[in-house]
C-alpha positions as CSV (number, residue, x, y, z in Angstrom):
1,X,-5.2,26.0,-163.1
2,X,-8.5,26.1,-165.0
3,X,-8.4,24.7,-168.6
4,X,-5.7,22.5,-168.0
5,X,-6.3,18.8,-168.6
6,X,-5.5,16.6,-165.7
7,X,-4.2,13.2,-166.3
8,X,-4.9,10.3,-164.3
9,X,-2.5,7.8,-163.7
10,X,-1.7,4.9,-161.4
11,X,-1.3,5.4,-157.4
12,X,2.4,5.7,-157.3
13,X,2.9,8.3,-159.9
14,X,4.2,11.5,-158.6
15,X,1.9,13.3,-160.6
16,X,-1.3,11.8,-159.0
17,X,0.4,11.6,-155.3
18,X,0.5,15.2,-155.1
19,X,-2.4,16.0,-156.6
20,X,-4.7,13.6,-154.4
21,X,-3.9,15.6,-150.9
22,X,-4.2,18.6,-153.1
23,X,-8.1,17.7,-153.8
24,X,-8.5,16.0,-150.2
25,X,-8.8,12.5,-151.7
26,X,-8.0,9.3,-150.8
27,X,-5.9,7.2,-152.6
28,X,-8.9,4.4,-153.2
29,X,-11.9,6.9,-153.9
30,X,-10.6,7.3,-157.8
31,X,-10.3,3.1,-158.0
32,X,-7.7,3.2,-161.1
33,X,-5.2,1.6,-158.7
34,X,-7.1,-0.9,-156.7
35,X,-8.9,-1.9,-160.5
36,X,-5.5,-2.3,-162.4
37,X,-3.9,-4.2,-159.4
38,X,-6.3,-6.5,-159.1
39,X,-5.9,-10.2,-160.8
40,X,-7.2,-10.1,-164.2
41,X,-6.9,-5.9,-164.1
42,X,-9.8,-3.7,-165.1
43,X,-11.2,-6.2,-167.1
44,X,-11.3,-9.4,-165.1
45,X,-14.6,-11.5,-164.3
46,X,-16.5,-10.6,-161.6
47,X,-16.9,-12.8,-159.0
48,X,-20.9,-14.1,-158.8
49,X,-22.4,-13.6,-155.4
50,X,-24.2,-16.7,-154.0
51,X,-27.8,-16.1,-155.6
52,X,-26.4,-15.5,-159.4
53,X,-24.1,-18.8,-158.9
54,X,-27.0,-21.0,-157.7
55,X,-29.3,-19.2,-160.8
56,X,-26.4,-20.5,-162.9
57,X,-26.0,-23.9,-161.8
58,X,-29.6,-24.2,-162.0
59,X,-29.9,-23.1,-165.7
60,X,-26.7,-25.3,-166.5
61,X,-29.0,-28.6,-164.9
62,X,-32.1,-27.5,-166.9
63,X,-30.1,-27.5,-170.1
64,X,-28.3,-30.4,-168.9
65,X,-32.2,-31.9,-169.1
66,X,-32.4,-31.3,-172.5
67,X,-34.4,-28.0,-171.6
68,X,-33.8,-24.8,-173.5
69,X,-33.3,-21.7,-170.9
70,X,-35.0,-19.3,-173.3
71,X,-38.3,-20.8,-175.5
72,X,-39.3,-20.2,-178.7
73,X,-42.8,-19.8,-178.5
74,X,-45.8,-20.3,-176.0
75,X,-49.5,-20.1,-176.8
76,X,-51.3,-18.7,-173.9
77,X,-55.2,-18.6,-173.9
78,X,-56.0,-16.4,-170.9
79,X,-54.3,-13.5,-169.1
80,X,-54.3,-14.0,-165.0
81,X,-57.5,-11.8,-164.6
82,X,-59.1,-13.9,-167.3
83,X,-58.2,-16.8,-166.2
84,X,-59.5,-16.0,-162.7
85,X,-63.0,-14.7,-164.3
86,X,-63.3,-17.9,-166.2
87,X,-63.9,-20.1,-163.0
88,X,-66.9,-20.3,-161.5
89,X,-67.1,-21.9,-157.9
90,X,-70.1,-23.7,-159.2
91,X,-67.5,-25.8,-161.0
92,X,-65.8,-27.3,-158.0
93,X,-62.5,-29.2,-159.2
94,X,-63.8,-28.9,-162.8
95,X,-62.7,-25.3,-163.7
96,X,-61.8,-24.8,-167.5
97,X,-58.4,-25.4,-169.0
98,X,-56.1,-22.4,-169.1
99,X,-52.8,-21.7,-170.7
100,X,-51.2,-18.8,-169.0
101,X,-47.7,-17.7,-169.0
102,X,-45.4,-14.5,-166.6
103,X,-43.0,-14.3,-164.1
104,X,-43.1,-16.0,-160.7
105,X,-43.5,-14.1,-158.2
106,X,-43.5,-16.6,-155.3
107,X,-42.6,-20.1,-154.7
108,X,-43.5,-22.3,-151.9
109,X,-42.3,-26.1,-152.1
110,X,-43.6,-28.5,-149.6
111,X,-42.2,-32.2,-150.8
112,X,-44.8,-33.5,-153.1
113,X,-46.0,-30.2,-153.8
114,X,-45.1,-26.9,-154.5
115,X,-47.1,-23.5,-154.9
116,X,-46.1,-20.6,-156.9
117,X,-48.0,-17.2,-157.9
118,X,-47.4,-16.4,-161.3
119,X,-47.7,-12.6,-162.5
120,X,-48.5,-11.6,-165.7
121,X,-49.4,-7.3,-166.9
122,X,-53.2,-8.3,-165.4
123,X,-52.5,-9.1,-162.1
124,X,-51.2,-12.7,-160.5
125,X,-53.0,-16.2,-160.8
126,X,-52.0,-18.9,-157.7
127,X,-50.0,-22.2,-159.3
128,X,-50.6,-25.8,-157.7
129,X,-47.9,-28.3,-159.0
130,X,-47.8,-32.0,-157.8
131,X,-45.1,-34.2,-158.5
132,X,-47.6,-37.7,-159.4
133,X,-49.3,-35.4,-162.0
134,X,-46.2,-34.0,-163.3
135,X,-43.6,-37.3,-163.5
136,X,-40.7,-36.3,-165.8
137,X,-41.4,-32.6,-165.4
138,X,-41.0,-32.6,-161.7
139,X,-37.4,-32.0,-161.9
140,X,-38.2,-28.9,-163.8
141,X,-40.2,-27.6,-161.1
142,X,-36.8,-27.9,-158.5
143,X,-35.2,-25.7,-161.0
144,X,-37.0,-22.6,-160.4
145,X,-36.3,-19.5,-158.8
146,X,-38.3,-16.1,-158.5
147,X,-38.6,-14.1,-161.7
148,X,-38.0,-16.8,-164.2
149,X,-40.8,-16.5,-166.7
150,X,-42.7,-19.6,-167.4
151,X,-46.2,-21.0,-169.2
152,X,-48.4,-22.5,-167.8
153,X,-51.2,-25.5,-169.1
154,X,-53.3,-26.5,-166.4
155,X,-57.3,-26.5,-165.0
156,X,-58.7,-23.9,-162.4
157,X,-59.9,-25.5,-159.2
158,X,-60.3,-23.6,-155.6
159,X,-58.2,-24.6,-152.8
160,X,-59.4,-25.3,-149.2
161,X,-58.1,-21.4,-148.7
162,X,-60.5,-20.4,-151.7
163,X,-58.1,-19.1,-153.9
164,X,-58.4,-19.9,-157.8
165,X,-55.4,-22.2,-158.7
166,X,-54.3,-23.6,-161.6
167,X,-53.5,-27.6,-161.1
168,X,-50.4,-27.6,-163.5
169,X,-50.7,-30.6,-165.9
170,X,-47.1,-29.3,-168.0
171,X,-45.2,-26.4,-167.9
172,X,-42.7,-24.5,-170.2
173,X,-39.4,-22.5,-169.1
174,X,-40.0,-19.6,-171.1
175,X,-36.7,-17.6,-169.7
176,X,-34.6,-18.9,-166.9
């Protein structure tokens, strides 16, 4: 009846077997059975799925280079819409130097190269990285994956598209 308590208890109780058809529900819909009987019970890990593994292994190699997942402390000088004011196409590949820091947004690698568009609160800023003007840090830039949050040092130039891009001359995992 109303008011009563009703106690839950595992799948082959007789308690819980008669009240389940009672309520029209299936044995698995509650979960208390299928979760205890599990390896490792209620409280087991969780298996990763294939995109939180690969994140993983990726932040295990970047600390395995000696580089911390989760900086200290970055100074950026411009915002993206800043940034993207600041260069005038009068400047050609001359643009002013810029340290900006967000989250990528996109990544595209294309051997020697890779583009990324970083997004910070202002809007998003284009990223040119190339692996003879980056050396040692070119195995950083393998190790990224959307939405890590990174800063940026760099000079604003215009690609062949026209799009303001910073040339990335270091970069700084901010939070993997």
């Amino acid at each position: 009846g109303r008011g009563q308590p009703v106690r839950l208890e595992r799948a082959g109780d007789a308690e819980v077997g008669d009240l389940r058809p009672a309520l029209g529900v299936d044995q698995h819909v509650l979960g208390l059975d299928v979760a205890v009987d599990q390896p490792g019970g209620v409280s087991g890990e969780p298996e990763l799925n294939y995109v939180e593994a690969a994140r993983r292994e990726k932040r295990a190699a970047l600390e395995g280079l000696g580089v911390a997942a989760f900086a200290y402390r970055f100074d950026r000088t411009h915002l993206a819409a800043q940034a993207l004011a600041a260069y005038d196409p009068a400047m050609g590949d001359d643009g002013p130097a810029v340290s900006v820091c967000g989250r990528i947004a996109a990544f595209r690698s294309q051997g020697k190269t890779a583009f990324a568009h970083l997004e910070d609160p202002s809007g998003r800023l284009q990223l040119y990285f190339r692996k003879d003007a980056l050396a040692d840090q070119w195995a950083i830039v393998d190790l990224l994956d959307l939405d890590d949050h990174v800063g940026i040092t760099g000079t604003l130039f215009r690609t062949r598209t026209g799009e303001t891009t910073v040339r990335v001359a270091s970069g700084t995992v901010l939070a993997k």
